[in-house]
N, C-alpha and C positions, 0 to 999 in steps of 0.2 A: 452563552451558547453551551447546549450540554456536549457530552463526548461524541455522543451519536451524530450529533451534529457539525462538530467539528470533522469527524472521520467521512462525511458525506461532503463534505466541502474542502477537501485535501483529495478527495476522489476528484471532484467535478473541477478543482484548480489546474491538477496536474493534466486531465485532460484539455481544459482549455486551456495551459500554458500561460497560465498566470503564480502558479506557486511550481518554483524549480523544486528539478528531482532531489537535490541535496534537501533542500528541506521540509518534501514530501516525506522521503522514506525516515529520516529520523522525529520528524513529529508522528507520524503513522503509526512505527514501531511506537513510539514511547506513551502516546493515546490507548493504542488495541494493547499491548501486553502489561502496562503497568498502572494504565489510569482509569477504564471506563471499567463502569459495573455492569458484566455480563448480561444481567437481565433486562438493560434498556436495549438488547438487540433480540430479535427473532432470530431463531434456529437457523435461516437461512443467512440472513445477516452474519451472523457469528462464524457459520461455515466460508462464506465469501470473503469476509473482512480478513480473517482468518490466512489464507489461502495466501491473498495480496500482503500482509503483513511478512506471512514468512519468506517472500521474497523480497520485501522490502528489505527486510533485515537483511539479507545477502546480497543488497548493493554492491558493487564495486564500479567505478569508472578507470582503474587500474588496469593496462592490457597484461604487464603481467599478471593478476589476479585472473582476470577472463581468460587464461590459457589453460587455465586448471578445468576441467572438463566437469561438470555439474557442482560446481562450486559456488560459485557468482553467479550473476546475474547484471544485465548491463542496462540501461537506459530503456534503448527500445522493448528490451523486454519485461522491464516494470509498466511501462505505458501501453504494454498490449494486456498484459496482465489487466492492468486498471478499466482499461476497453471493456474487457470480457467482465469484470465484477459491477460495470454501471450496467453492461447489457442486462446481467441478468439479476440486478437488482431492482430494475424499474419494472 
């Protein structure tokens, strides 16, 4: 499976609740920032992928974490994040 394809299938897990948020956002992060070669993604791709990676990385399920005001980022709002990158990837 190539990267592009894993990263589309960590998208459509987390939304259908088959691959938890734990190990969404750290394969996600470590796929988008360390492992796929830019050029297997179109411009939009790369923009959106993008986007949902940098909040992936600032997961937290910590509430003290989440009290820090544009710090983290929680669950529901990684999975709406994800909502909006399938919407407008398809």
């Amino acid at each position: 499976m190539t990267d592009k394809k894993r990263l589309y299938y960590l998208l459509n897990g987390l939304q259908n609740r088959t691959v938890d948020i734990n190990s969404f956002v750290d394969q996600f992060v470590k796929i988008f920032d360390l492992d796929i070669d830019y050029n297997e993604l179109t411009e939009n791709e790369y923009k959106i992928m993008g986007e949902v990676s940098e909040r992936a990385a600032r997961f937290s399920d910590s509430l003290e974490d989440l009290e820090l005001p544009n710090v983290y980022y929680n669950e529901e709002q990684i999975r709406s994040a994800v909502g909006q990158a399938i919407h407008k990837l398809s």
